[in-house]
N, C-alpha and C positions, 0 to 999 in steps of 0.2 A: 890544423888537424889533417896527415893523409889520408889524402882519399885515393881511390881504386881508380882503374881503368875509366870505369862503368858510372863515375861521380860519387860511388859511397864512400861516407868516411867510415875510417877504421869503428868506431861505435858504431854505428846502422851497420857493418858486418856482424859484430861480436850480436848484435843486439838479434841478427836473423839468426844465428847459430843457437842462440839460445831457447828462441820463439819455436824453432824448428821442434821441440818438443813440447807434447800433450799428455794429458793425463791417460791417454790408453797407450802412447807411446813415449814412454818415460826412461825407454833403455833403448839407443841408437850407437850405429857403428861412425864412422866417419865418411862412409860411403853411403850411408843412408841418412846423413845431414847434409852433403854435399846435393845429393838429389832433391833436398827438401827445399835445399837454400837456392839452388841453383849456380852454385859456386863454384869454380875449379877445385879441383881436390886439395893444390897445394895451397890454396887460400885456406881453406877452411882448416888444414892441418895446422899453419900457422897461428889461428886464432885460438882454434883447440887446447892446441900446447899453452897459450896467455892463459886462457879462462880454469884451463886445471890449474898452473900456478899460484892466481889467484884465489881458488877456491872455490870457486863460481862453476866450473863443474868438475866429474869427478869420474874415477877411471874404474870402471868393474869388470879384469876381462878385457878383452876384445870393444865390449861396450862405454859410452857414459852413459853417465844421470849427470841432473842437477846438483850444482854442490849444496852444503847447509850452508854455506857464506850469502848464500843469496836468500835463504831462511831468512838468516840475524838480521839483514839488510831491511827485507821485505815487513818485519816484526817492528820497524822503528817506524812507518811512515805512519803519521797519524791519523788521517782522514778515514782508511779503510778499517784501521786495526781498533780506532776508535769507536768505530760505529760495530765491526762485528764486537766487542767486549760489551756495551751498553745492550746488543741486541740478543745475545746468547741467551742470559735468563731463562727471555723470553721466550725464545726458542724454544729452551726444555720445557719451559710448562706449556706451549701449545702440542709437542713430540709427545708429552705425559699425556695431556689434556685427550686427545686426538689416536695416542696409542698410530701413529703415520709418521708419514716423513715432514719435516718443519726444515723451512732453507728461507737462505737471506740472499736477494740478489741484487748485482747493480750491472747498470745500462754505461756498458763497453761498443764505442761505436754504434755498429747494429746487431750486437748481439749481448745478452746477458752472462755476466762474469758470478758463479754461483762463490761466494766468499765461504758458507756454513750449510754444514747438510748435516741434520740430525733423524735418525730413522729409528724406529721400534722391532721386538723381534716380532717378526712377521708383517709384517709393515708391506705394501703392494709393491711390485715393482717399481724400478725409477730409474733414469739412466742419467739420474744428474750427480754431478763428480763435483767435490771440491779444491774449485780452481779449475772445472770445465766450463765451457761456453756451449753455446744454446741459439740461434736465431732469433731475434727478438719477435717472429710473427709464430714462432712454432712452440711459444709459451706464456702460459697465466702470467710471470714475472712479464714476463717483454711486455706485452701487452699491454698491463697494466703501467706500466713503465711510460711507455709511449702514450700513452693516453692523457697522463702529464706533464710530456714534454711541452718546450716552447715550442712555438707552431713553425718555427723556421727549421728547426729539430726534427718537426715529427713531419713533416713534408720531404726532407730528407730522407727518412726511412724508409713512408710511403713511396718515395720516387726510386727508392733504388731495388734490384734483383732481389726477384725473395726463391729463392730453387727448392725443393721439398725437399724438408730434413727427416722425417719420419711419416706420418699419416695424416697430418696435418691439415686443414681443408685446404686446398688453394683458392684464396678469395682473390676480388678484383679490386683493385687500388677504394675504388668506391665502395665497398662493401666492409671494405677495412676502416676506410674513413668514417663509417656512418658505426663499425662496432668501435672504435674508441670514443666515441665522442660519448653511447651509450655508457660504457668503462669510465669512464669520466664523470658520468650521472649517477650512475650507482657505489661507485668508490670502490670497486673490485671487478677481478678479469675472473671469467672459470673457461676451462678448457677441457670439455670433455673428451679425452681418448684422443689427444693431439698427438701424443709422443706413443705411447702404447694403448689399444683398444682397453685395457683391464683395467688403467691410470685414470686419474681427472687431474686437475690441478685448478686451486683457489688461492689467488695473491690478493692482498691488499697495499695499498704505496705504504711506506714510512718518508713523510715530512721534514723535509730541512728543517733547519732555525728560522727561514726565510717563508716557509711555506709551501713549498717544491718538492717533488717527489726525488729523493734523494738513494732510496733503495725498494724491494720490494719484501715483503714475507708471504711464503707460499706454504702451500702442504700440498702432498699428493696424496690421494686418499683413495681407497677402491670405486668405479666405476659403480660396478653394482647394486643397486640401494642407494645412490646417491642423493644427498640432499643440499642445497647449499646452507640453508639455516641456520642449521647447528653449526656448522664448519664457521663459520663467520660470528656467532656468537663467542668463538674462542679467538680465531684470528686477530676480530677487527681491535678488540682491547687491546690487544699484544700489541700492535702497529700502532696504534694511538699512545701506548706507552711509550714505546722506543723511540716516538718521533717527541715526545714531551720531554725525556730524559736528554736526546741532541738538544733542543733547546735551552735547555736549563745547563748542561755543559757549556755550550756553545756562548749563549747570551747574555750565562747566570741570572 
């Protein structure tokens, strides 16, 4: 496989080119992937040129996007796309149930990869995207995520940079350690006012075949009046379904 000056191979370039775009920046020039990627200009024009031929991205203008080749691509793998179809339902009836925002997430590294976000009209603010990432200490999902991780897992998280993403408390490694363990005991994260003072967020884990926290289901609900209660009377059912329906896929 060639590789670069710098030891990358041609795929780990294509694969920075592509990563160089986000859900709030979904339309970039080739000068603003070049500064993202860190890549000489005629590198990256070369890959450019591959990844539009292929389809993988696509030319608007002056700018790309992402091509739908990487959709179709993205629609066949089955682990993720299996889990958001068995969890969607559910989804809408805690988005009905709840009249809020209802999201499904899974633990990417150290941060949380939101796959579904379903909102109501009027529904509180939220600044979570689908197919945005999140911090895993700067939400209910993460949290709760890591709170089921394997301990070699969640000592990794605890041990590495945590920088403030929004409002978020900044707690001390120990302070962290002693709320998941909590999160761990009650089987749910809340985070009140982490991302926006107006927000809360209530995850619960959804369960592998195996037993393991496999993804989360959250709502963000208004701040105000908040209770966790009721919010959990609707959630924890939903997640206890979706994690029974993996099983029964998975294990028949």
């Amino acid at each position: 496989m060639a590789r670069s000056s710098n030891g990358q191979s041609a795929i780990s370039r294509a694969v920075h080119v592509l990563e160089s775009f986000d859900p709030t920046s979904n339309e970039l020039t080739l000068t603003q992937i070049a500064a993202r990627t860190g890549m000489p200009m005629a590198t990256v024009h070369g890959i450019v040129g591959e990844l539009v031929s292929l389809g993988l991205l696509e030319r608007r203008g002056r700018e790309l996007i992402l091509g739908v080749r990487l959709w179709e691509l993205a629609v066949r793998a089955p682990g993720v796309v299996g889990l958001r179809e068995i969890a969607l339902p559910h989804l809408e009836l805690v988005r009905n149930r709840l009249e809020q925002h209802a999201q499904l997430g899974i633990l990417q590294g150290g941060e949380v990869l939101y796959l579904e976000r379903l909102s109501a009209p009027e529904s509180v603010v939220n600044w979570t995207m689908v197919g945005g990432r999140i911090p895993w200490y700067a939400t209910s999902s993460g949290i709760v995520l890591a709170a089921d991780a394997p301990a070699g897992k969640q000592e990794e998280m605890l041990g590495s940079p945590r920088p403030r993403f929004s409002v978020e408390p900044q707690m001390s490694t120990a302070d962290l350690r002693r709320l998941l363990a909590k999160v761990r005991r009650e089987g749910h994260a809340v985070t009140l006012g982490y991302i926006h003072p107006d927000a809360t967020a209530v995850a619960v884990p959804i369960k592998g075949p195996y037993g393991h926290a496999v993804a989360s289901l959250s709502v963000v609900v208004p701040t105000e009046g908040f209770r966790a209660a009721p919010v959990l009377e609707v959630l924890a059912p939903a997640a206890h379904a979706v994690s029974a329906e993996l099983k029964q896929t998975y294990l028949g």
